[in-house]
Structures are given as structure tokens and as C-alpha cells.
N, C-alpha and C positions, 0 to 999 in steps of 0.2 A: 576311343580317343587315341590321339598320337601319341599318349605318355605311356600307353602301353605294350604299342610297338619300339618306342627306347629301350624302354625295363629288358624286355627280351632282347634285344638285341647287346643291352650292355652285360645282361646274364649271359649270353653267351660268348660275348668276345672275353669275358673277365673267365669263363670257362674254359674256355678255347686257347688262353694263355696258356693258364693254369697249366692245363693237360699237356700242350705243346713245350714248355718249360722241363715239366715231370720227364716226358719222351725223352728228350735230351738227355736230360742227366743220368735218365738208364742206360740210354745208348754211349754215354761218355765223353757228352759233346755240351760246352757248356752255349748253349744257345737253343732257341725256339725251334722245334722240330715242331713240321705242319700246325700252329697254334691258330692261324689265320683260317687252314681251311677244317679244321678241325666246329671251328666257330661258324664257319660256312654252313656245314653238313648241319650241326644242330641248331641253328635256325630254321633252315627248312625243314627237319623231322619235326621241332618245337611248336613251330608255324603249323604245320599242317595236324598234328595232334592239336592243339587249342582248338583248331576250327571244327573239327572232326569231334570232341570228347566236351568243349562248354559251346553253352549259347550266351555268343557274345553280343552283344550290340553290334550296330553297321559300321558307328566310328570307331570302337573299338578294334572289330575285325577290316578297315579300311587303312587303320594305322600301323596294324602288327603289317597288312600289305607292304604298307608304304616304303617301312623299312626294309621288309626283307627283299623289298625288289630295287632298292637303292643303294643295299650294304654290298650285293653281289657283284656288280658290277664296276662299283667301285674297287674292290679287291681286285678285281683280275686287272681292271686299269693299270694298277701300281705292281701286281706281280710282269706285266706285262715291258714295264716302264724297265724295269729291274733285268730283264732279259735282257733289253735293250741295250742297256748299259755295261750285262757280264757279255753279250756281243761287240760290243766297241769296244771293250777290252781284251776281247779273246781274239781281236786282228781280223785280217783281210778274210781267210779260211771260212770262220765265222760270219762274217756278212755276205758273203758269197754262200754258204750252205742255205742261211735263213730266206737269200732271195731267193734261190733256185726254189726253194721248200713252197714260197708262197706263189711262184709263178707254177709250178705242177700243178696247188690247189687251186687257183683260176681255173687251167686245164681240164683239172676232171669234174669242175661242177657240171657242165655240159653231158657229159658222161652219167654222171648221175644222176640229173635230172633224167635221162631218159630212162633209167633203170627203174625209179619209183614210179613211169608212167604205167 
């Protein structure tokens, strides 16, 4: 079922704070260090042990799916959003690195596809 792909997923972002909170305050920094991709990483180890270690049902094991292929992409969305933003505040310098950066990677997919041929 879908309720069990939640469960996990809010087990590990309520994790994934936690941890990412903790970091911080060792490090001396009053804010969330990696808590987001901390929550990341164990869902997909969580994910893949449940599947691997119970015999779950198909809805069960279609909904723990469900989540963890709709939590990931969502995060980078908004880590991405977030770049965007410390880019248009970091000036001219900054948008000009980030397009050079993405016109290179156009460049060398050609390149690379021939390498894995």
C-alpha cells in the first residue's frame, strides 16, 4: 500500500533532520547541515533493504516505489531553485560561470557518447 511508502519516507526525512540539525551544532553552525540529503541517502538504503530482507506485497512494494522515486527529484528540483537564486545574487560573474559550465556539458555529451560506444 501507499501508506507505507509515506511511513518511510516521513521516517526518514524526520531522520534526516534530526541528524542534519545534530551536524550542525557539532560543527558550530546553528542550522541544518545536509538533513535533506542525509534523508536522501536513507531512503534509498531503507528502500532497498525492505525489498531485499521482507516479503512485501506488490502494493506495498509499489508504494514504498512510489515515494522514493518522487521524494528524489523533488529535492534536487528545489536544491536546484536555491542555486538559482544564490546565482542571481552572486552577480554577473556567477551567471556567466553557470552558462559557460552548461554550454561545455552540451559540448562533451557528443564526446562521450562516443567513448561508451
Amino acid at each position: 500500500m501507499v501508506i507505507y511508502g509515506v511511513a518511510l519516507l516521513a521516517f526518514c526525512m524526520l531522520l534526516g533532520v534530526i541528524l542534519g540539525e545534530l551536524l550542525g551544532r557539532l560543527i558550530g553552525i546553528e542550522a541544518n547541515i545536509g538533513g535533506i540529503g542525509i534523508a536522501m541517502l536513507l531512503l534509498v538504503l531503507l528502500s532497498g533493504y525492505l525489498k531485499q530482507s521482507f516479503r512485501l506485497g506488490d502494493l506495498s512494494e509499489q508504494g514504498i516505489h512510489f515515494w522514493s522515486a518522487v521524494y528524489i527529484p523533488i529535492v534536487v528540483a528545489m536544491a536546484a531553485k536555491q542555486n538559482v537564486i544564490a546565482a542571481l545574487d552572486g552577480g554577473f560573474i556567477a551567471l556567466v560561470a553557470g552558462g559557460l559550465s552548461v554550454i561545455l556539458s552540451f559540448l562533451l555529451v557528443p564526446l562521450i557518447s562516443k567513448v561508451g560506444r
